[in-house]
Each structure stands twice: as structure tokens, then as C-alpha cells.
Residue, then its C-alpha position, 0 to 999 in steps of 0.5 A: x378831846x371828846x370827839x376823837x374816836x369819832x374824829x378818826x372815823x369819819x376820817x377813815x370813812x371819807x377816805x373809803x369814800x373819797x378813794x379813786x377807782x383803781x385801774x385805767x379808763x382805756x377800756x371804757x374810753x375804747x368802748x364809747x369811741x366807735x366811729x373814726x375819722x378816715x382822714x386825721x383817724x380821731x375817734x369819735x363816740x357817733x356820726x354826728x359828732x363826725x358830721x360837726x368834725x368834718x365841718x370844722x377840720x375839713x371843709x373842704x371834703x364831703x363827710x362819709x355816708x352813714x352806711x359805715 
């Protein structure tokens, strides 16, 4: 077996590389979602995509202005 060394560090690289991040996404995720539904209280990243939610989930009331 020639390769071995060579073998078991690339295995040792990949892994480094591979490794997920530690910790959780819920400070990133709170961060990127500012703009709230007043109604079902989803979260959402901006006013557009409050716009397009309020015509699928609530066609019946008016989307709130952008002065929020």
C-alpha cells in the first residue's frame, strides 16, 4: 500500500472540510426575517414578500401600508 499515509490525510482534510458549522441558524434566521404578518404573525425577510402573502393567504383584506 503506497498511498496510505496520503490515503488517511486526505481523509482527515475532507472531514475538516466537510465538518458542519457548529451552533444553531436562530440568530441568523431572526436577523433576516423583520416584517410580520399582523393576522397569522408568519415572518417574513420584506414588504414584498408580505405583499404576495396577503394575496395568497388573505384575499380578502387589504396589505398594510409600507410606513411599518
Amino acid at each position: 500500500m503506497t498511498r496510505g499515509k496520503q490515503k488517511i490525510e486526505a481523509q482527515k482534510r475532507n472531514a475538516e472540510k466537510n465538518q458542519k458549522a457548529k451552533g444553531s441558524q436562530l440568530e441568523a434566521r431572526a436577523v433576516a426575517l423583520k416584517i410580520s404578518c399582523p393576522i397569522c404573525k408568519v415572518q417574513l425577510a420584506n414588504a414584498n414578500q408580505l405583499g404576495d402573502h396577503y394575496a395568497s393567504k388573505h384575499p380578502k383584506e387589504k396589505p398594510p401600508s409600507d410606513s411599518n
